[in-house]
C-alpha positions in Angstrom: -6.0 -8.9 13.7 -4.9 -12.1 11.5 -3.7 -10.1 8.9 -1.5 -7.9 11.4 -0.6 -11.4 12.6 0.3 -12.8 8.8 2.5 -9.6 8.3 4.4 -9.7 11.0 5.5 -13.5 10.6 6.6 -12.9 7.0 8.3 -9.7 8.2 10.1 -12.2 10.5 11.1 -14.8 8.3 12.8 -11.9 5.8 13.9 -9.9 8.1 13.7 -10.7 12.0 15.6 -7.3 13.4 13.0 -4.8 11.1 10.4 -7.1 12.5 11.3 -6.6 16.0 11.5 -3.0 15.7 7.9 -2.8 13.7 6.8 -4.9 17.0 7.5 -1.6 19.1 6.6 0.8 16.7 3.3 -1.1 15.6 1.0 0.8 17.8 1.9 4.1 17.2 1.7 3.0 13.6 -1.9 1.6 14.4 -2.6 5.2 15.5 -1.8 6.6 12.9 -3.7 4.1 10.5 -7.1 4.2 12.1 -6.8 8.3 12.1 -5.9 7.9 8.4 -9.0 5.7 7.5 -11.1 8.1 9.4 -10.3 10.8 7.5 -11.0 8.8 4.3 -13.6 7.1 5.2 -15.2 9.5 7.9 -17.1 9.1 10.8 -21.0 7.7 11.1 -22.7 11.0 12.6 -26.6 10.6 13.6 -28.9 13.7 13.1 -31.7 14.4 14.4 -35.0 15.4 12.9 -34.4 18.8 11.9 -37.4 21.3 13.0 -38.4 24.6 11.9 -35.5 26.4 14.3 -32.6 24.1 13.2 -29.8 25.6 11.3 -31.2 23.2 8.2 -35.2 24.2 9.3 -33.8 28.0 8.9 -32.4 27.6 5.8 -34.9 25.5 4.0 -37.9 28.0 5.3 -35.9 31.0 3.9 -35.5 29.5 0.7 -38.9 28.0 0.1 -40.1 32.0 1.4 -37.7 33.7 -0.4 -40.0 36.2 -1.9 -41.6 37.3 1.8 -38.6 37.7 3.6 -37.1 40.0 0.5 -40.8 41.6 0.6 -40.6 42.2 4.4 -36.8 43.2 4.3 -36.3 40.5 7.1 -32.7 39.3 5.4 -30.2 40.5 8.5 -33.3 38.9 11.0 -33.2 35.1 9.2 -29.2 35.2 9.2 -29.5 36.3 12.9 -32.0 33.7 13.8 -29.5 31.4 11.5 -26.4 31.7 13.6 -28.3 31.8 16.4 -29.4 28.3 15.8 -25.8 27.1 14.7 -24.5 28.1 18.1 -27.3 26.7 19.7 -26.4 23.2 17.6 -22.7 23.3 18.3 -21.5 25.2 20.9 -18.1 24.0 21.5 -18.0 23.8 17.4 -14.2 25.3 17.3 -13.2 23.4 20.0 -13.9 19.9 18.6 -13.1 20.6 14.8 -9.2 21.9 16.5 -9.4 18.7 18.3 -10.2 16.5 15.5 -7.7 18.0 13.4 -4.8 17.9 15.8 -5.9 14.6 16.7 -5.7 13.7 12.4 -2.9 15.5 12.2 -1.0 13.9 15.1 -1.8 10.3 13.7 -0.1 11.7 10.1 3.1 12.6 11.9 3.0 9.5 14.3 2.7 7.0 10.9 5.4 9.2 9.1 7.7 8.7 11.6 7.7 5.4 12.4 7.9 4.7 8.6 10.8 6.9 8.2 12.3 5.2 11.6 11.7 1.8 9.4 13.4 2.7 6.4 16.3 4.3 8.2 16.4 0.8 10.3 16.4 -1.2 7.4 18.7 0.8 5.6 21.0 0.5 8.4 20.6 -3.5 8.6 21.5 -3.5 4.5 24.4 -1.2 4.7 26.0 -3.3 8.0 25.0 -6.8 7.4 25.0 -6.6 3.3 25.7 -10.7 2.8 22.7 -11.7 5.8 19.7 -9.7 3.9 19.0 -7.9 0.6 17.0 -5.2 -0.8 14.2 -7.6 -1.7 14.2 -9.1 2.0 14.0 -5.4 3.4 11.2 -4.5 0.9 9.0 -8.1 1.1 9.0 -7.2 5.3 8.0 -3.5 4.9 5.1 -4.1 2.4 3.9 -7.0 4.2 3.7 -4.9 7.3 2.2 -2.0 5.4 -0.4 -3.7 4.0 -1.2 -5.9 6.8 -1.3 -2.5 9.1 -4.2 -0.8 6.3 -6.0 -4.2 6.6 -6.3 -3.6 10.0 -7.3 -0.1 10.3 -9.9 -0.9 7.7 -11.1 -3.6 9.9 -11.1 -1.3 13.0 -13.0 1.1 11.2 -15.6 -1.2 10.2 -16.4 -2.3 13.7 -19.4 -1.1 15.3 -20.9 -0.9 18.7 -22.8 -4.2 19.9 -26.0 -2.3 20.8 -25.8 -0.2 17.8 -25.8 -3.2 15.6 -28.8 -5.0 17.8 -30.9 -1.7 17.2 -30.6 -1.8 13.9 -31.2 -5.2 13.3 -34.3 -5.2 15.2 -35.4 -2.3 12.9 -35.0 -4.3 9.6 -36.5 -7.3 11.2 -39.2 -4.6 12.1 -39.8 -3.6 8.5 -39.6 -7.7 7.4 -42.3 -8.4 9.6 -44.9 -5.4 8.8 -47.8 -6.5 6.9 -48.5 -4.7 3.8 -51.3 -2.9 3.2 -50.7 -3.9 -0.2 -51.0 -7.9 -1.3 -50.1 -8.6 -4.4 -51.0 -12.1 -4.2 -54.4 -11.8 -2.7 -57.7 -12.6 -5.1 -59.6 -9.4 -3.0 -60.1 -6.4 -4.4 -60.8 -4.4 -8.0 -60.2 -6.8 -10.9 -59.3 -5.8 -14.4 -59.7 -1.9 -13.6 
């Protein structure tokens, strides 16, 4: 949040009427960001334990018995069982990918609009006021906004949930505490073997 905070005051202080339209836009722009850096960064999915009739289970057992099932001719049965197993998984599969994707997609269009409404903004403040602000004043207050708004998104991305974060600290202050079976600086045990 400071660094949105730092860009916007320097985006002020070159250019206060591109600032005060980035205010409105910002946002939309934030939007846009966050879908960005989930894209590139992706999402933290949790699997569970995969079992002998999971999609991975199927696979993994077909492979590793690769000579039976082509033995037994059971090839058609253990891709039946397969996506069997995959619906089973996902069933609304389609449904979320087309969401995720319009939802990616939307945040792509939202960020490239609002840029080209900045640059068409502050082209317009150039070519009107040309002795109040130059070219360098225009480009200092975009890139300090772009940057600031990629810190941001970055940041948001990094955040986790509070209970997510307590469970797995108490796991690694779990594994801190265990006693090992193995003491490396105990005097028991076989000597010189």
């Amino acid at each position: 949040l400071s660094s949105v905070l730092v860009g916007v005051v320097i985006s002020f202080v070159f250019m206060w009427p591109f600032a005060l339209l980035t205010l409105f836009s910002l946002p939309a722009m934030s939007f846009g960001a966050m879908a960005e850096m989930r894209l590139y960064y992706g999402e933290d999915e949790v699997h569970d334990k995969e079992d002998e009739n999971s999609p991975g289970g199927i696979v993994v057992e077909t492979l590793l018995n690769m000579r039976t099932v082509a033995s037994l001719t059971i090839e058609k049965q253990r891709s039946e069982e397969y996506k069997k197993a995959l619906e089973q998984e996902h069933p609304d599969l389609v449904k979320s990918n087309i969401i995720r994707g319009a939802t990616t997609g939307l945040g792509f269009a939202t960020q490239m609009w609002c840029m080209a409404l900045w640059f068409w903004w502050g082209g317009f403040l150039l070519w009107k006021y040309p002795g109040i602000w130059t070219y360098r004043d225009f480009l200092i207050s975009i890139f300090s906004l772009m940057f600031s708004l990629s810190g941001m998104a970055a940041a948001a991305m990094g955040a986790t949930n509070k209970e997510k974060a307590k469970e797995a600290a108490g796991r690694i202050f779990e594994l801190i505490d265990q006693k090992s079976k193995i003491d490396p600086l105990s005097s028991s045990g076989k000597k010189g073997v």
